[in-house]
C-alpha positions as CSV (number, residue, x, y, z in Angstrom):
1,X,-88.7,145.2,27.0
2,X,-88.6,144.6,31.0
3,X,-92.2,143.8,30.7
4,X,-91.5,141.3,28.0
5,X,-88.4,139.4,30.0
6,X,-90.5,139.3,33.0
7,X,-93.7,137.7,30.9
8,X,-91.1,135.2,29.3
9,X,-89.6,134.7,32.8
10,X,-92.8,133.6,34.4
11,X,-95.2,131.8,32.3
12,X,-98.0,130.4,33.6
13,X,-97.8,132.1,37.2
14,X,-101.3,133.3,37.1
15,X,-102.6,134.3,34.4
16,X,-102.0,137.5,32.3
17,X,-103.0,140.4,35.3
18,X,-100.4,138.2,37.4
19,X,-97.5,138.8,35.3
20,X,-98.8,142.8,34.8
21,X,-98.1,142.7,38.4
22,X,-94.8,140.7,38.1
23,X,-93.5,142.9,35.4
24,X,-94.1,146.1,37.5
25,X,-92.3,144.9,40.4
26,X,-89.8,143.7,38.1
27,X,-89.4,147.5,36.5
28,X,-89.6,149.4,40.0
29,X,-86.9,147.3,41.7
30,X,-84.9,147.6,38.5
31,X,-85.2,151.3,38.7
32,X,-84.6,151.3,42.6
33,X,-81.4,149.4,42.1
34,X,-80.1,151.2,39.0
35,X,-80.7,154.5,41.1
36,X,-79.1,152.6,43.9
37,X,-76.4,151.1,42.5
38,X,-74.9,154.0,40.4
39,X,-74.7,155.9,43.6
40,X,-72.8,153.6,45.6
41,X,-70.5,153.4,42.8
42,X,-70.4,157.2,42.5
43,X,-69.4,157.3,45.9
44,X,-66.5,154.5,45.7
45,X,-65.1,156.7,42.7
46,X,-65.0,160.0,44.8
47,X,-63.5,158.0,47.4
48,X,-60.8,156.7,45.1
49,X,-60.1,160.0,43.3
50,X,-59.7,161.7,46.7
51,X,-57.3,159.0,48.1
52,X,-55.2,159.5,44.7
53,X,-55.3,163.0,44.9
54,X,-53.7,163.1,48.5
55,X,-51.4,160.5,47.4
56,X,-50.6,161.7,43.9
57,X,-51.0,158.5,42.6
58,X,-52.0,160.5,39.0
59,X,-52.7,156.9,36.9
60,X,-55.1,155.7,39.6
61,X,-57.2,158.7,39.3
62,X,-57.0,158.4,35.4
63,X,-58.4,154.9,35.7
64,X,-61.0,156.0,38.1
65,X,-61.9,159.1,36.5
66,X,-62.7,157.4,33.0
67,X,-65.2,155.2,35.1
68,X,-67.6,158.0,35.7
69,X,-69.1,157.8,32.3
70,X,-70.0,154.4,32.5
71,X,-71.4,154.4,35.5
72,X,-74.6,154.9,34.1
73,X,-74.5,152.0,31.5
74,X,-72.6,149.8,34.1
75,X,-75.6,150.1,37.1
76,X,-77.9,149.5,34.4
77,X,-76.9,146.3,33.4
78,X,-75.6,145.5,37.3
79,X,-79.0,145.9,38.3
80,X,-80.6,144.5,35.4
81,X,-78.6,141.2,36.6
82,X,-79.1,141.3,40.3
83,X,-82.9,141.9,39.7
84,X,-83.3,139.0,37.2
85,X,-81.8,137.0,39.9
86,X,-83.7,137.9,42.9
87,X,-87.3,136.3,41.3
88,X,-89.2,139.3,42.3
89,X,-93.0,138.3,42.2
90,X,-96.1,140.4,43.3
91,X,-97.2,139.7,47.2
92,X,-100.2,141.2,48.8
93,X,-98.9,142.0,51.7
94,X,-99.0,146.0,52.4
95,X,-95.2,146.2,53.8
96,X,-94.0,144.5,50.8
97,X,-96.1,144.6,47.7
98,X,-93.1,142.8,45.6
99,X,-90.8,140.3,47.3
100,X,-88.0,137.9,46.6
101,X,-87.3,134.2,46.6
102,X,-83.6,134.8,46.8
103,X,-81.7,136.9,49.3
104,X,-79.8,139.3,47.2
105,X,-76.0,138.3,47.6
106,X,-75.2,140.4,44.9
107,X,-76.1,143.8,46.4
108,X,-74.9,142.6,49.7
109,X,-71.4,142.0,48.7
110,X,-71.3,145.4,46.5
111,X,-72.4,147.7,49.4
112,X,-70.4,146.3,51.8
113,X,-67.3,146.4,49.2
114,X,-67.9,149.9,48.5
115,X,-68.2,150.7,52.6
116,X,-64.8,149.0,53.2
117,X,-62.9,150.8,50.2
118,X,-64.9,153.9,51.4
119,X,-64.0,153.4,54.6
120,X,-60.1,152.9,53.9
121,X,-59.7,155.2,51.8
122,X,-61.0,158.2,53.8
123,X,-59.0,156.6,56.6
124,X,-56.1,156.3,54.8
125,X,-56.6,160.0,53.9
126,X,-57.1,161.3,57.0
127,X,-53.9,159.7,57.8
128,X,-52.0,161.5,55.1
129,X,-53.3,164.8,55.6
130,X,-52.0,165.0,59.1
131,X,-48.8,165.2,57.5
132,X,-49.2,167.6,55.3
133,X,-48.9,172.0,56.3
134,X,-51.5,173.6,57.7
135,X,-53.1,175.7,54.8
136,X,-53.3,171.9,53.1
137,X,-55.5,170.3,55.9
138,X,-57.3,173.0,56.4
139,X,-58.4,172.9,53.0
140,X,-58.7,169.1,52.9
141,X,-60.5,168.8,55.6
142,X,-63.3,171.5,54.7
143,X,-64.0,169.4,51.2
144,X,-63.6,166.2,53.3
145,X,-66.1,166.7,56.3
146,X,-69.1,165.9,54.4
147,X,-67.8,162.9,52.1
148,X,-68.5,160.6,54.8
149,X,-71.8,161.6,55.4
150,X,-72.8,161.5,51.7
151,X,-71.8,157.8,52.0
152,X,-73.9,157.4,54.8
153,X,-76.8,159.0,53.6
154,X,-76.1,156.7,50.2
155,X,-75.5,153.8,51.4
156,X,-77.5,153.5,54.8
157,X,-81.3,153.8,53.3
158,X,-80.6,151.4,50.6
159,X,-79.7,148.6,53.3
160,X,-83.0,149.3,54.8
161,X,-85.3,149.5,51.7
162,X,-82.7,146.2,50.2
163,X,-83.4,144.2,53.1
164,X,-79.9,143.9,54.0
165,X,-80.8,145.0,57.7
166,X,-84.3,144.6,57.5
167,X,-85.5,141.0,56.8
168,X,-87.7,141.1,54.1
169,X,-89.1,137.5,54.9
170,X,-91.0,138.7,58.3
C-alpha cells in the first residue's frame, strides 16, 4: 500500500526503478518516524501520569492512561502524514540516500512540545516532592532519576537522525 501511494505520488520522476527507490525511502522513513514518534509520545504520557500521580489529579491520569492504546494507531497515522509531506525522494549521496524537499515542521514542533511538557512536568514534580515526608521522596525520587534520561536518550538521537540539529541540506 506505501509503495502504491508513493508510485501515485510521483509519476513520471524517472521511470519505474526510480519510484522503487522512492517508495523505499518512503517506507523506511515511515517506519523511522512511526518508531520515533510513538516513543516521544510514550514519554509525554509517563511524564503526564507521573505529574498526576504526585498531584492526585486522578481524571488527568484517566485521560492520559486511556491514550496508551492508541498510541500505536495514532504514530502510525502521525507519521504516515508528516512523511507524505516531507517529499522524500531517493539521492545518491552516501550520507543521505533519501532526502526531503520540505523541512519537517511537523516533527519539529512535536519534539519540542513533548520536551517542554517533559520538561515541566518533571519540574513541576520535583517541586512537589520536596514537600512531601521523607519515605515519599525517597521513593519518588528512585523511580524518578532515570525518567529524564529515557527522554534524553528518546528524544536526542531522533533530532540528529530528523535533521532537526543536523542540516540535512549540507
Amino acid at each position: 500500500l506505501l509503495t502504491v501511494a508513493v508510485v501515485v505520488r510521483h509519476p513520471g520522476s524517472g521511470g519505474m526503478a526510480q519510484d522503487g527507490v522512492n517508495a523505499a525511502c518512503f517506507v523506511l522513513s515511515f517506519l523511522y518516524e512511526w518508531g520515533t514518534t510513538v516513543s516521544i509520545m510514550a514519554e509525554t504520557c509517563l511524564a503526564l501520569l507521573y505529574s498526576a500521580a504526585m498531584f492526585r489529579r486522578r481524571t488527568c491520569a484517566v485521560v492520559v492512561s486511556r491514550l496508551l492504546p492508541i498510541l500505536w494507531p495514532l504514530g502510525c497515522v502521525w507519521a504516515l502524514v508528516e512523511v507524505w509531506a516531507s517529499d522524500l525522494h531517493w539521492t545518491r549521496w552516501d550520507d543521505y540516500p533519501c532526502m526531503s524537499n520540505n523541512y519537517d515542521v511537523m516533527g519539529t514542533v512535536v519534539i519540542a512540545g513533548c520536551v517542554i511538557v517533559c520538561a515541566v512536568s518533571y519540574c513541576a514534580c520535583a517541586i512537589k516532592v520536596r514537600s512531601a515526608g521523607f519515605a515519599v521522596q525517597r521513593r519518588v525520587w528512585r523511580r524518578a532519576q532515570c525518567y529524564p534520561l529515557v527522554a534524553l536518550l528518546s528524544l536526542v538521537p531522533a533530532w540528529f537522525v530528523s535533521g532537526v540539529v543536523v542540516d540535512e541540506a549540507t
